[in-house]
C-alpha positions as CSV (number, residue, x, y, z in Angstrom):
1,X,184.7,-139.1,117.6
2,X,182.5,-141.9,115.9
3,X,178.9,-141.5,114.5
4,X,176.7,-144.4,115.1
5,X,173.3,-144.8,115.9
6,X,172.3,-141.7,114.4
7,X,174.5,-140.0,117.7
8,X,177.9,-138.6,117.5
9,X,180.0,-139.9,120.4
10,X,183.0,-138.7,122.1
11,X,185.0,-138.1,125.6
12,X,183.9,-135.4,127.7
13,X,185.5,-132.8,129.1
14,X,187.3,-132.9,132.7
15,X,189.3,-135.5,134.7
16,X,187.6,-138.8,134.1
17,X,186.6,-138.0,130.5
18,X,183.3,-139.4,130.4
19,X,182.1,-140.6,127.0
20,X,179.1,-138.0,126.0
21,X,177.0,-138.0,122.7
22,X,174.8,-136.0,120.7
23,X,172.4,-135.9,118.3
24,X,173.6,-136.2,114.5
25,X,172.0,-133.6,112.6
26,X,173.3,-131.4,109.8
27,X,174.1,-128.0,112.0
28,X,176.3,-130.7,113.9
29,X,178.2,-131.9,110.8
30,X,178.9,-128.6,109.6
31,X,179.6,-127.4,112.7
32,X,182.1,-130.6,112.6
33,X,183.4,-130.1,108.8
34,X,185.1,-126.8,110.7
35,X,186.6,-128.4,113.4
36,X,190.1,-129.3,112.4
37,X,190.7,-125.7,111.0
38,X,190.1,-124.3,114.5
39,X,192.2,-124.2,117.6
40,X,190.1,-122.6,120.3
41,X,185.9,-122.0,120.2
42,X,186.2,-118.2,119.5
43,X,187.9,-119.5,116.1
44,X,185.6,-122.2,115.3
45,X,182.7,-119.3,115.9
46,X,184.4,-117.2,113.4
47,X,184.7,-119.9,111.2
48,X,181.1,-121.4,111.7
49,X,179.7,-119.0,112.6
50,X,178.2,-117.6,116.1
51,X,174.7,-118.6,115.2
52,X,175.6,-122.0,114.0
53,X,178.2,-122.8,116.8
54,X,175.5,-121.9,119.7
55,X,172.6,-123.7,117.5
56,X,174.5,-127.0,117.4
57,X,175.3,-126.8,121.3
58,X,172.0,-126.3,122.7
59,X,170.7,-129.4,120.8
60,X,170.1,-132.5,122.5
């Protein structure tokens, strides 16, 4: 994952891995900052929080 141009960029999900970005914006780094300590989404809700987890997706 690499932030630059105010974006955070990544690979996709699914066969071909396309690289994706989002907005950077501070629900998404602290939605990030939890990241490593989860292993599957349902953690990284508990961890995050639901709120902030479904906030951060829905951006664009």
């Amino acid at each position: 994952m690499d932030n630059r141009e105010g974006r955070w960029w990544f690979l996709g999900p699914g066969p071909r891995e396309a690289i994706t970005s989002i907005p950077d914006s501070p629900a998404v780094r602290e939605l990030l900052a939890h990241v490593g300590e989860c292993d599957r989404l349902g953690a990284l809700e508990q961890a995050a929080g639901q709120d902030l987890v479904h906030r951060a997706s829905m951006r664009d």
